[in-house]
Structures are given as C-alpha cells and as structure tokens.
N, C-alpha and C positions, 0 to 999 in steps of 0.2 A: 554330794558327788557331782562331779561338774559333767556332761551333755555334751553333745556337738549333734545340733541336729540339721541335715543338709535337705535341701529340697529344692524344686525348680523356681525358676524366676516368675512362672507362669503356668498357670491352668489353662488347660484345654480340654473343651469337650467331646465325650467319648463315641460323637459321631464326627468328627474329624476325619479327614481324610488322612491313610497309613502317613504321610512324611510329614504332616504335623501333631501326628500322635508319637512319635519319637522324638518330640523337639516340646516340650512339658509334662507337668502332670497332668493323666487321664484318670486318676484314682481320687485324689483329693485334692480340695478349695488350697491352694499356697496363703492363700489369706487364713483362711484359718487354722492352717499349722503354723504362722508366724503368729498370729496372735493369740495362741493357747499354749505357744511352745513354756513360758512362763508355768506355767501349774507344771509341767515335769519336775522344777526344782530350784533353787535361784541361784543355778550356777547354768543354767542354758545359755547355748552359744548359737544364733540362728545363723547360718548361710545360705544365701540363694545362689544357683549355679543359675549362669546363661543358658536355657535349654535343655537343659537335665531332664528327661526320666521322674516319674513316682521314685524308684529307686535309679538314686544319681551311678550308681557302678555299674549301671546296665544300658546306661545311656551311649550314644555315638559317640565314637574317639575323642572329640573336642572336649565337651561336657564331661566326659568321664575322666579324662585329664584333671581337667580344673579340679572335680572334684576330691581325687587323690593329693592334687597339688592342697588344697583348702586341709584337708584332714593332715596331712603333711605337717603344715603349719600347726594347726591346732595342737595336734599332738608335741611338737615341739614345745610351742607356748606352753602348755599346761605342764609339762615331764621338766619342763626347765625352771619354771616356779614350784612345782613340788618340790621338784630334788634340793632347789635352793633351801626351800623351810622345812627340809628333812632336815639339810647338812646343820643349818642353825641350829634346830631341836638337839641335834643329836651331840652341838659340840656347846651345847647349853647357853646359845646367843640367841638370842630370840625368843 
C-alpha cells in the first residue's frame, strides 16, 4: 500500500518563540520521521514542506499550499499508474 507522508523541512523547539513555532515541527525530530518513514512500507513517499507545521494542513497559507499542491501531485502520480495497471490487468496486457 503505497504512503505519502508529509512533514516539515525542519524541527523546532517547543520553547521557541510563537512565530517560529508555526514555521516547523514542534512535536517530532523531521530527521526521524524521514528516516523511519521506510518501516511504514516500501512504497513510502517522504515530502518535506518549507515551514510546515507537525501537521502540514494546519500550517500558514504558504506551507499549507505547497502541501495540498504536493498531495495533489502525489495523488495524481499514484491514481495514474494504478489506473494504468488496472486498465492492463483488466484488458489482459500486462
């Protein structure tokens, strides 16, 4: 089952001052959600957003942008190669 997992480009810690606690993660290491993202599955897709949020869709307009734009993508990518090796399967090519 293939993943898209999004997270900031950057940690920040959770005694930051409020307008750099909106511009990273204050919840979790970004280092070690890119390097563990792997044991979820080996169809993981890591994306870092510029300034994202712990959760990127609650970030500031920019970041929250990019990151609908990113899942956009992904989502596209992934529904366009399924569908393709559906259509194959299903018309017995592939």
């Amino acid at each position: 089952m293939p993943n898209l997992i999004l997270c900031s480009d950057h940690t920040v810690r959770e005694k930051a001052d409020p307008a750099t606690l909106h511009r990273g993660d204050a919840v979790l290491d970004v280092t070690h959600i890119t390097r563990w993202a792997g044991c979820i599955g080996n169809r993981s897709t890591v994306i870092a957003v510029a300034d994202a949020k712990h959760d990127a869709f609650l970030s500031l307009p920019q970041p929250r942008q990019m990151a609908y734009r990113r899942l956009d993508l992904w989502l596209d990518d992934y529904l366009g190669t399924h569908n393709d090796t559906d259509a194959s399967a299903s018309s017995g090519k592939g």
